[in-house]
Gaussian input, Z-matrix of N, CA and C with variables (Angstrom, degrees):
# hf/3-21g

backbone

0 1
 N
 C     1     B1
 C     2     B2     1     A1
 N     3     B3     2     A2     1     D1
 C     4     B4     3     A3     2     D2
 C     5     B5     4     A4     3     D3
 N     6     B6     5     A5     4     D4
 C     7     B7     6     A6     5     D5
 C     8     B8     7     A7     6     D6
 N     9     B9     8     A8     7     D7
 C    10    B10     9     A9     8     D8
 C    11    B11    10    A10     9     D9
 N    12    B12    11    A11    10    D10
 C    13    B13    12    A12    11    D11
 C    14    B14    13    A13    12    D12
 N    15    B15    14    A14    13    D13
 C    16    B16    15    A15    14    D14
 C    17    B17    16    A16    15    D15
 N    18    B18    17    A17    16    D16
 C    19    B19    18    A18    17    D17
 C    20    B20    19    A19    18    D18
 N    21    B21    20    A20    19    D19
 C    22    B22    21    A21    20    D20
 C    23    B23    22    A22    21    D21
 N    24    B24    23    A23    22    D22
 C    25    B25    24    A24    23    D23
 C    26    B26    25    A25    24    D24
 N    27    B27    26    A26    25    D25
 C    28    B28    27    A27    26    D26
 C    29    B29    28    A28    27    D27
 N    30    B30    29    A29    28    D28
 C    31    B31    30    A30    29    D29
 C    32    B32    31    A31    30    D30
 N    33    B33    32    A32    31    D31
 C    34    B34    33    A33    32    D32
 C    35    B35    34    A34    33    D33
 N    36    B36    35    A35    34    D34
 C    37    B37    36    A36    35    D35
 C    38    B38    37    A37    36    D36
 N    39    B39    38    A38    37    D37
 C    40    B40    39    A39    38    D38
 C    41    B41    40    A40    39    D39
 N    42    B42    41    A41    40    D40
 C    43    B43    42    A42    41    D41
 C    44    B44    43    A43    42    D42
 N    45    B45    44    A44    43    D43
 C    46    B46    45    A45    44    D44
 C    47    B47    46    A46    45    D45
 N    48    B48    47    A47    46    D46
 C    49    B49    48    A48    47    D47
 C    50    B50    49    A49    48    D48
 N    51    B51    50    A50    49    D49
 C    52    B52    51    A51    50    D50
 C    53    B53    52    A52    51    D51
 N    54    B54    53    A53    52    D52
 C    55    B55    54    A54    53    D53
 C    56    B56    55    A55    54    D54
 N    57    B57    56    A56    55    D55
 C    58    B58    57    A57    56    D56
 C    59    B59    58    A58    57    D57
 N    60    B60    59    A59    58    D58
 C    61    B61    60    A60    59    D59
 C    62    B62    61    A61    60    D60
 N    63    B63    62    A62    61    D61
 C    64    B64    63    A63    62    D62
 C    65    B65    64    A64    63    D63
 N    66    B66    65    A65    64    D64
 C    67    B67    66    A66    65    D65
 C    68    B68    67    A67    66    D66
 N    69    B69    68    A68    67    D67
 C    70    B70    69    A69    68    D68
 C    71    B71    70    A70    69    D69
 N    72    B72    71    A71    70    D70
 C    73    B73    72    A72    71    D71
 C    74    B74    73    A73    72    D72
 N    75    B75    74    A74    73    D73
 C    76    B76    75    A75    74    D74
 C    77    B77    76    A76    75    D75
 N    78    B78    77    A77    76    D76
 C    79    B79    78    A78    77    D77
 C    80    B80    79    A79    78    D78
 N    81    B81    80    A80    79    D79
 C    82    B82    81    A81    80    D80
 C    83    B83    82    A82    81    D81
 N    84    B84    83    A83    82    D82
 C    85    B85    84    A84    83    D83
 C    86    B86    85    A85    84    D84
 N    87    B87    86    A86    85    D85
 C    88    B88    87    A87    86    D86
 C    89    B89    88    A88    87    D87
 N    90    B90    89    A89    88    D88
 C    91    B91    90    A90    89    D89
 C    92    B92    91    A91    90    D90
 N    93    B93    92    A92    91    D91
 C    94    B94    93    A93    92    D92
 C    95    B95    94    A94    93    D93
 N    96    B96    95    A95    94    D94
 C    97    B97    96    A96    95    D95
 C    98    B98    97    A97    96    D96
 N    99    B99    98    A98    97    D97
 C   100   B100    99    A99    98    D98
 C   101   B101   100   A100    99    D99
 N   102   B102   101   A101   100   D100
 C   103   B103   102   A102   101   D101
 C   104   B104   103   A103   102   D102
 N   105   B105   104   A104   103   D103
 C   106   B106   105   A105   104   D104
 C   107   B107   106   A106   105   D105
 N   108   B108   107   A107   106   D106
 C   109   B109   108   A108   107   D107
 C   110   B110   109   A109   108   D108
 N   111   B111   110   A110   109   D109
 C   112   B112   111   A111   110   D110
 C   113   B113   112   A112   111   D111
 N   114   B114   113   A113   112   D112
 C   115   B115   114   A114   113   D113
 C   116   B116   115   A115   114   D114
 N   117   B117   116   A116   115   D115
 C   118   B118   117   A117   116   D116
 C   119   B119   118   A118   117   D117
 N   120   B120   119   A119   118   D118
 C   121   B121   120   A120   119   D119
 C   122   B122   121   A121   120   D120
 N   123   B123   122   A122   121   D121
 C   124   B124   123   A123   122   D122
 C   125   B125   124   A124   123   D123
 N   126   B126   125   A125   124   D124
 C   127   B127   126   A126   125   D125
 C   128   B128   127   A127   126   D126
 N   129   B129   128   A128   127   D127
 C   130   B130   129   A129   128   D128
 C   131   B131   130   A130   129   D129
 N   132   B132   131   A131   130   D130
 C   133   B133   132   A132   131   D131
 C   134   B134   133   A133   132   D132
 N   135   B135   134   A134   133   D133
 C   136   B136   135   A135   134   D134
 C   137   B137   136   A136   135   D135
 N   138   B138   137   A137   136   D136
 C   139   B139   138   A138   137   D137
 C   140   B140   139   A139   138   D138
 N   141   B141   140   A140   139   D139
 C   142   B142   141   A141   140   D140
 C   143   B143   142   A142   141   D141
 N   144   B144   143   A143   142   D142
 C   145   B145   144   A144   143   D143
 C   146   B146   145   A145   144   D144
 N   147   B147   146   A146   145   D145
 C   148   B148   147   A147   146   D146
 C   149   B149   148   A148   147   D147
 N   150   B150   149   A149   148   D148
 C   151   B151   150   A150   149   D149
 C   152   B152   151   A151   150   D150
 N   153   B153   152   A152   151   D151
 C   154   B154   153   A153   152   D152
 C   155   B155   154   A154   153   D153
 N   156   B156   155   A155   154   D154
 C   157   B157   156   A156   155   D155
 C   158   B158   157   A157   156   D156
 N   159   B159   158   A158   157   D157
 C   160   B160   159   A159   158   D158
 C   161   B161   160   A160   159   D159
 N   162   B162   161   A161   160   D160
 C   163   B163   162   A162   161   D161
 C   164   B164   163   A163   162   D162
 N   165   B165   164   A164   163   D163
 C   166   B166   165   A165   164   D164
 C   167   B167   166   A166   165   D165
 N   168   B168   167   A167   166   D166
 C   169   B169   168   A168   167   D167
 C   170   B170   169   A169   168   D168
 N   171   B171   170   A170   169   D169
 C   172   B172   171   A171   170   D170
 C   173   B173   172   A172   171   D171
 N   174   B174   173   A173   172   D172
 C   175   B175   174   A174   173   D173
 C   176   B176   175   A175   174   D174
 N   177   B177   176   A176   175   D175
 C   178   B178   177   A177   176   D176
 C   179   B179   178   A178   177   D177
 N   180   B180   179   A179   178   D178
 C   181   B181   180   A180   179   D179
 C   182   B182   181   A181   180   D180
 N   183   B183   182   A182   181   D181
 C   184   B184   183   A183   182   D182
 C   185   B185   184   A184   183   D183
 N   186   B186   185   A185   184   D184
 C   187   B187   186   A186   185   D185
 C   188   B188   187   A187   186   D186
 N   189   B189   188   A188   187   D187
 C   190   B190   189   A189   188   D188
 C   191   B191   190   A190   189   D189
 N   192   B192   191   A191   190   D190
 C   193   B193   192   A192   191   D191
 C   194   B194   193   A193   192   D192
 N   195   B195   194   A194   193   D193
 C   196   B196   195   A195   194   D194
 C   197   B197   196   A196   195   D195
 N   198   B198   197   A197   196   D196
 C   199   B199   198   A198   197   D197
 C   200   B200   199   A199   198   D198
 N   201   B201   200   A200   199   D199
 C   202   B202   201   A201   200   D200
 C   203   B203   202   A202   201   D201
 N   204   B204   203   A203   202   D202
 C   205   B205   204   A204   203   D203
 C   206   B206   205   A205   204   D204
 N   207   B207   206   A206   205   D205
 C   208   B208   207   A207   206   D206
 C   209   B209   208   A208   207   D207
 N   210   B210   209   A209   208   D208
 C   211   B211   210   A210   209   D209
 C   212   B212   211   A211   210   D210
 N   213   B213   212   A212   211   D211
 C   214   B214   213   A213   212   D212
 C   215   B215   214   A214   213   D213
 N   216   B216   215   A215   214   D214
 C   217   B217   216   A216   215   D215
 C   218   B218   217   A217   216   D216
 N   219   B219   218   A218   217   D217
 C   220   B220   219   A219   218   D218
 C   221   B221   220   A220   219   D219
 N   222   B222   221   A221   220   D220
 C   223   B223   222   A222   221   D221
 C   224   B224   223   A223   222   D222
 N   225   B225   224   A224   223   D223
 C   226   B226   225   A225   224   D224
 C   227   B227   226   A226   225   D225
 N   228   B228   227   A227   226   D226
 C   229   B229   228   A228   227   D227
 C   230   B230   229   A229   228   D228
 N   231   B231   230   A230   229   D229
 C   232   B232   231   A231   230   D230
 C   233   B233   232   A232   231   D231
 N   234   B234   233   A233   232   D232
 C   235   B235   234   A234   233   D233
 C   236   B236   235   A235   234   D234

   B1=1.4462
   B2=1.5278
   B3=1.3197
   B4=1.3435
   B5=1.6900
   B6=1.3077
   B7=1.3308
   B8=1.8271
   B9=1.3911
   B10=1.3946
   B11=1.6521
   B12=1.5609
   B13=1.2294
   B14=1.8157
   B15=1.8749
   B16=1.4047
   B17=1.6529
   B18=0.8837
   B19=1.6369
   B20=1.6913
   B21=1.5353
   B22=1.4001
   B23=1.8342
   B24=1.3954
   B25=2.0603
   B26=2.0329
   B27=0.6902
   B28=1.5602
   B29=2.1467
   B30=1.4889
   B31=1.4737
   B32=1.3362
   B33=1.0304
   B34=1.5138
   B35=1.8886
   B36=0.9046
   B37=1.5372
   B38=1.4257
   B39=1.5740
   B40=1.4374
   B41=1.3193
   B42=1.6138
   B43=1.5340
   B44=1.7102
   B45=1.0997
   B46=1.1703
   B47=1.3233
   B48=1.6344
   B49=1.4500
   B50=1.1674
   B51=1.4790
   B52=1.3392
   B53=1.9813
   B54=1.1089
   B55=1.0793
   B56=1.7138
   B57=1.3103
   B58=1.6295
   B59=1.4533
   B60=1.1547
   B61=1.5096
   B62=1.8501
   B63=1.1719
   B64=1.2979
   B65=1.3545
   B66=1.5722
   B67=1.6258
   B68=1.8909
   B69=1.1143
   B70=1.6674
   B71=1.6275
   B72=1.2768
   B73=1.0567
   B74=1.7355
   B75=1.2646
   B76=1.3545
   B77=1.7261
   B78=1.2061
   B79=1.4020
   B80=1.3392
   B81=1.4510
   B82=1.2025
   B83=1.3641
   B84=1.4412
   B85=1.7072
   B86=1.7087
   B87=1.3113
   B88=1.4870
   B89=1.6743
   B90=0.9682
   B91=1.2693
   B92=1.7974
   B93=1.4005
   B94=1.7601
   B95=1.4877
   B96=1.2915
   B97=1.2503
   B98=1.9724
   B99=1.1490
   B100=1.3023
   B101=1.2919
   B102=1.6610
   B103=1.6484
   B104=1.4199
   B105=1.1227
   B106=1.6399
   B107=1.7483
   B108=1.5435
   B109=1.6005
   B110=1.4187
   B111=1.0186
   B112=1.7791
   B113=1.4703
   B114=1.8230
   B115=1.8312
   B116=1.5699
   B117=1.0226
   B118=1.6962
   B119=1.1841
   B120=1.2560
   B121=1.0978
   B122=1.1901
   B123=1.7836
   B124=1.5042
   B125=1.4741
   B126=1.4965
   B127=1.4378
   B128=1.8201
   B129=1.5226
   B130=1.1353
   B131=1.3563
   B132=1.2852
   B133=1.3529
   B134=1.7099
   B135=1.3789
   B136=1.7259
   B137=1.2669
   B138=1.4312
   B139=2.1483
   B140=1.0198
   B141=1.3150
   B142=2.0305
   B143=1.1371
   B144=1.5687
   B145=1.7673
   B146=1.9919
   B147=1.4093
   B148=2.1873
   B149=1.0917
   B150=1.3770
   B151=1.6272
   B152=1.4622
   B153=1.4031
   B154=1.3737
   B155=1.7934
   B156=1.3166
   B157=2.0022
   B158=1.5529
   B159=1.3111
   B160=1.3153
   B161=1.2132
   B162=1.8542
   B163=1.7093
   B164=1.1515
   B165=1.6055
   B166=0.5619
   B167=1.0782
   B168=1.3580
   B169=1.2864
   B170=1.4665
   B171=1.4729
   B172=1.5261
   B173=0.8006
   B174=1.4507
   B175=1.9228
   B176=1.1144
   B177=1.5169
   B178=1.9658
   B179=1.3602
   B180=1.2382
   B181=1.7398
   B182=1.2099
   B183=1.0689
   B184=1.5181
   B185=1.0716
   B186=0.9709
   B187=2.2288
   B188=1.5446
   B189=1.3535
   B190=1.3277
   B191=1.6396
   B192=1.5385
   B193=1.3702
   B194=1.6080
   B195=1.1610
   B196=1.6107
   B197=1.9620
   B198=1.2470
   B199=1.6152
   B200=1.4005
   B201=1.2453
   B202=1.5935
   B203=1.7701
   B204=1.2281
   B205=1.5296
   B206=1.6448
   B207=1.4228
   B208=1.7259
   B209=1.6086
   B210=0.7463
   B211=1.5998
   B212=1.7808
   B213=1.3309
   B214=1.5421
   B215=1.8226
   B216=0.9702
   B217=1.7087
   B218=1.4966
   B219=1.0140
   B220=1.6272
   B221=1.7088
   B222=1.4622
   B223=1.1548
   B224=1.5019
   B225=1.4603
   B226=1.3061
   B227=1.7107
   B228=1.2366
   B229=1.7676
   B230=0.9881
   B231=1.0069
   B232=1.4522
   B233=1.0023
   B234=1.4440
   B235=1.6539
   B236=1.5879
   A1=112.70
   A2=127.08
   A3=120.64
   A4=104.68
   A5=117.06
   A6=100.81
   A7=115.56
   A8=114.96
   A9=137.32
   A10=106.69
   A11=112.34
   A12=117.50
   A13=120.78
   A14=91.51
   A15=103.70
   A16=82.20
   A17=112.82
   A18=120.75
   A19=107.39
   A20=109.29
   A21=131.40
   A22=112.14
   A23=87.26
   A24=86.39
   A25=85.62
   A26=136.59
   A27=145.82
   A28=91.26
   A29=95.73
   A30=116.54
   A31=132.22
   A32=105.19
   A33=123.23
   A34=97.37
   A35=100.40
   A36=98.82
   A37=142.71
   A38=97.68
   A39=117.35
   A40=137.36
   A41=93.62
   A42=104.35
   A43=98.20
   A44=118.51
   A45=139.33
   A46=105.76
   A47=115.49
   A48=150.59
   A49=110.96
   A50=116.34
   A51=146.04
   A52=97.35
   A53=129.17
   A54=118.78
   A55=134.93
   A56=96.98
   A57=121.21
   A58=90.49
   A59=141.52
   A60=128.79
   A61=81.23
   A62=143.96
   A63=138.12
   A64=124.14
   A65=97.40
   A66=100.67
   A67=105.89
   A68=116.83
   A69=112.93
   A70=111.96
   A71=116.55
   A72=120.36
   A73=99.27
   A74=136.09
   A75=134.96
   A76=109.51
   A77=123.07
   A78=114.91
   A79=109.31
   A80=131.51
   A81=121.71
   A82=113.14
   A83=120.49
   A84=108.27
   A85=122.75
   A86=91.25
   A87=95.21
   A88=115.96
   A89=121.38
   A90=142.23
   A91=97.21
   A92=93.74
   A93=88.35
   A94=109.14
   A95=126.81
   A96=143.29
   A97=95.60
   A98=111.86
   A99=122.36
   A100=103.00
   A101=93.08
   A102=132.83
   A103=110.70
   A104=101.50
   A105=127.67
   A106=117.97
   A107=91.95
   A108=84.40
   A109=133.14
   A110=115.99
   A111=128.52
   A112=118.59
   A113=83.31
   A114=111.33
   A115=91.26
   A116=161.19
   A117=151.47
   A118=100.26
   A119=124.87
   A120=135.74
   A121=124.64
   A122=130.08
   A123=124.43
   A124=150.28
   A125=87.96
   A126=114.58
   A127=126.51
   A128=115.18
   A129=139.10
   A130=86.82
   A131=140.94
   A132=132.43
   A133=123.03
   A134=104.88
   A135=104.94
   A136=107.33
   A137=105.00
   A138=91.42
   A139=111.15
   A140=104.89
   A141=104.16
   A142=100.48
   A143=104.86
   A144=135.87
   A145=89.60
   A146=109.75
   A147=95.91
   A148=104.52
   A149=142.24
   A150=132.32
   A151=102.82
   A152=115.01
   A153=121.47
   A154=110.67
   A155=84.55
   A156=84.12
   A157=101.75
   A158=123.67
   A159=104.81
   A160=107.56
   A161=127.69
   A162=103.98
   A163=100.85
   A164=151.29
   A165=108.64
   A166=145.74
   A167=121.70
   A168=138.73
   A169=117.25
   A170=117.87
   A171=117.69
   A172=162.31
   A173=108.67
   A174=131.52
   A175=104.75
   A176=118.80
   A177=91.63
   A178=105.73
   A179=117.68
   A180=114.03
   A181=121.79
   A182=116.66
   A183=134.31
   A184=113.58
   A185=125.24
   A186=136.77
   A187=107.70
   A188=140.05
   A189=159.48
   A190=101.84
   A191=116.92
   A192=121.85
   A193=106.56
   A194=113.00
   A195=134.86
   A196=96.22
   A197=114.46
   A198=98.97
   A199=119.46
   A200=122.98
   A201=145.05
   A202=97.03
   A203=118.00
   A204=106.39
   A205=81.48
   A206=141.05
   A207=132.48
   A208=96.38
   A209=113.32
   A210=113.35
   A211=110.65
   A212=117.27
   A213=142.53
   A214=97.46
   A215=117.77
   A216=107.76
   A217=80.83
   A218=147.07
   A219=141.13
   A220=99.37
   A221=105.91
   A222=110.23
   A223=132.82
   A224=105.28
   A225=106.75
   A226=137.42
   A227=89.00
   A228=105.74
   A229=111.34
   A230=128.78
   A231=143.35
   A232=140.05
   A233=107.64
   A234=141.93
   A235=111.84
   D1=-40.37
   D2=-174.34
   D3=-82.28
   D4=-9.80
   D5=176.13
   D6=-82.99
   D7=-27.60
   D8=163.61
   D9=-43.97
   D10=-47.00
   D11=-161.02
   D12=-92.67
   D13=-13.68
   D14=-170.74
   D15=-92.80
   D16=-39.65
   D17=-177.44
   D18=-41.38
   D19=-90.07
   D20=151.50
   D21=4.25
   D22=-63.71
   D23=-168.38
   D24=-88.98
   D25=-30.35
   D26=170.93
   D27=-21.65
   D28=-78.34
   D29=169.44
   D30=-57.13
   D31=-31.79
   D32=176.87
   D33=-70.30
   D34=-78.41
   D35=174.48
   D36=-56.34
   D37=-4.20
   D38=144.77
   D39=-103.16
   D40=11.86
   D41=173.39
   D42=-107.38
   D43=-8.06
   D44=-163.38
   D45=-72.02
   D46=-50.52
   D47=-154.08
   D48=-88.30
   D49=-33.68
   D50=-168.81
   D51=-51.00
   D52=138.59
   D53=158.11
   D54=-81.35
   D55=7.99
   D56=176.51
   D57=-81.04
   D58=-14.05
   D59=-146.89
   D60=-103.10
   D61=-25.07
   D62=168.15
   D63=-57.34
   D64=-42.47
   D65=174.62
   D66=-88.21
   D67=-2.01
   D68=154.15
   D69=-65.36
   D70=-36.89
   D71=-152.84
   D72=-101.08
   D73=-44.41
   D74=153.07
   D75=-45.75
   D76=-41.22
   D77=166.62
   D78=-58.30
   D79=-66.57
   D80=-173.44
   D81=-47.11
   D82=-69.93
   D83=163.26
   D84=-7.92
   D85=-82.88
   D86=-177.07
   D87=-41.89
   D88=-58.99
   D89=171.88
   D90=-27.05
   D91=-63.29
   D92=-164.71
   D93=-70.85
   D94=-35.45
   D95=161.58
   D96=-25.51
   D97=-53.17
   D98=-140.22
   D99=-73.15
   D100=-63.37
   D101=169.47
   D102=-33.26
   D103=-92.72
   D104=-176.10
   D105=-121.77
   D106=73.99
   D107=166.28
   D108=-81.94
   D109=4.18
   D110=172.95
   D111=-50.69
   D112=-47.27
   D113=-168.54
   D114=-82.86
   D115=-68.49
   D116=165.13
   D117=-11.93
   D118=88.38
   D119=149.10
   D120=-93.42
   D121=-155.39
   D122=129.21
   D123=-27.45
   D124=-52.40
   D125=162.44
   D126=-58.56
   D127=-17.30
   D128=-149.93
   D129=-120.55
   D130=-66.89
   D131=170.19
   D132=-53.67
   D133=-32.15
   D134=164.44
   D135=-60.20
   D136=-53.30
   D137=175.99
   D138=-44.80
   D139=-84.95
   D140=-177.22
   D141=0.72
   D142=-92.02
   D143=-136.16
   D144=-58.76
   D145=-62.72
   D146=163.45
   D147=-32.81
   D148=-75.93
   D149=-137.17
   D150=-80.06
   D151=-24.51
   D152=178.45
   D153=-70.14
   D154=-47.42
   D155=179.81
   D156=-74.50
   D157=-24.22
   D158=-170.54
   D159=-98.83
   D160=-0.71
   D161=147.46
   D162=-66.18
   D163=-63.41
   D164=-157.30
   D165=-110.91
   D166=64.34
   D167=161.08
   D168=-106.03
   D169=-20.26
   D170=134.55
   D171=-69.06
   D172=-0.30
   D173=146.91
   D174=-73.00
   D175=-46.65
   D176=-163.04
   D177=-79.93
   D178=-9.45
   D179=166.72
   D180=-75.96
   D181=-28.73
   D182=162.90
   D183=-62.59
   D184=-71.60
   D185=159.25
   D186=-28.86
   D187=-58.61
   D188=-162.72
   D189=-88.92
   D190=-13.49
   D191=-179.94
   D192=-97.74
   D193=-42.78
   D194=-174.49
   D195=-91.12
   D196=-21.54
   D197=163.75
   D198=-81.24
   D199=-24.31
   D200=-173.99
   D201=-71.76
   D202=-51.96
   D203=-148.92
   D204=-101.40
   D205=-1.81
   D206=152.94
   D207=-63.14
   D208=-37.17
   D209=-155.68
   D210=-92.61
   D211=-11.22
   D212=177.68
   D213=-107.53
   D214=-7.30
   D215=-171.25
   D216=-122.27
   D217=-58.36
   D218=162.57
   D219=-14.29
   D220=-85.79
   D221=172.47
   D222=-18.22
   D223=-73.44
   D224=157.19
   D225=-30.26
   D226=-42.52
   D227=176.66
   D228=-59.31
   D229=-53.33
   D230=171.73
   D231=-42.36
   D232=-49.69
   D233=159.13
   D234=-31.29

């Protein structure tokens, strides 16, 4: 089970990274905009603007994660 689960968020967090995951997230916007604009409030733009900062603060970890192991497999080559 924990290998399923390390697996699971493994993907998840590279779907995470994905830059498609912005236009998930501009869809949802729009969507609620669409849906229920009453409920878009303040409160509704703090979500956004979190989920927005917190992709992206999971790309550049992602970017800075995938620059590390070019730069460790370089290494290796070398070796």
């Amino acid at each position: 089970m924990p290998n399923i689960a390390r697996s699971f968020l493994t993907k998840l967090g590279v779907w995470t990274a994905h830059p498609a995951a912005y236009l998930v997230l501009i869809s949802f916007t729009i969507a609620w905009l669409i849906l229920e604009p009453e409920t878009f409030d303040w409160h509704g733009a703090a979500t956004i603007a979190t989920w927005f900062m917190t992709l992206l603060i999971v790309r550049a970890e992602h970017r800075d994660t995938q620059a590390i192991h070019a730069k460790l497999d370089e290494l290796l080559k070398a070796d």
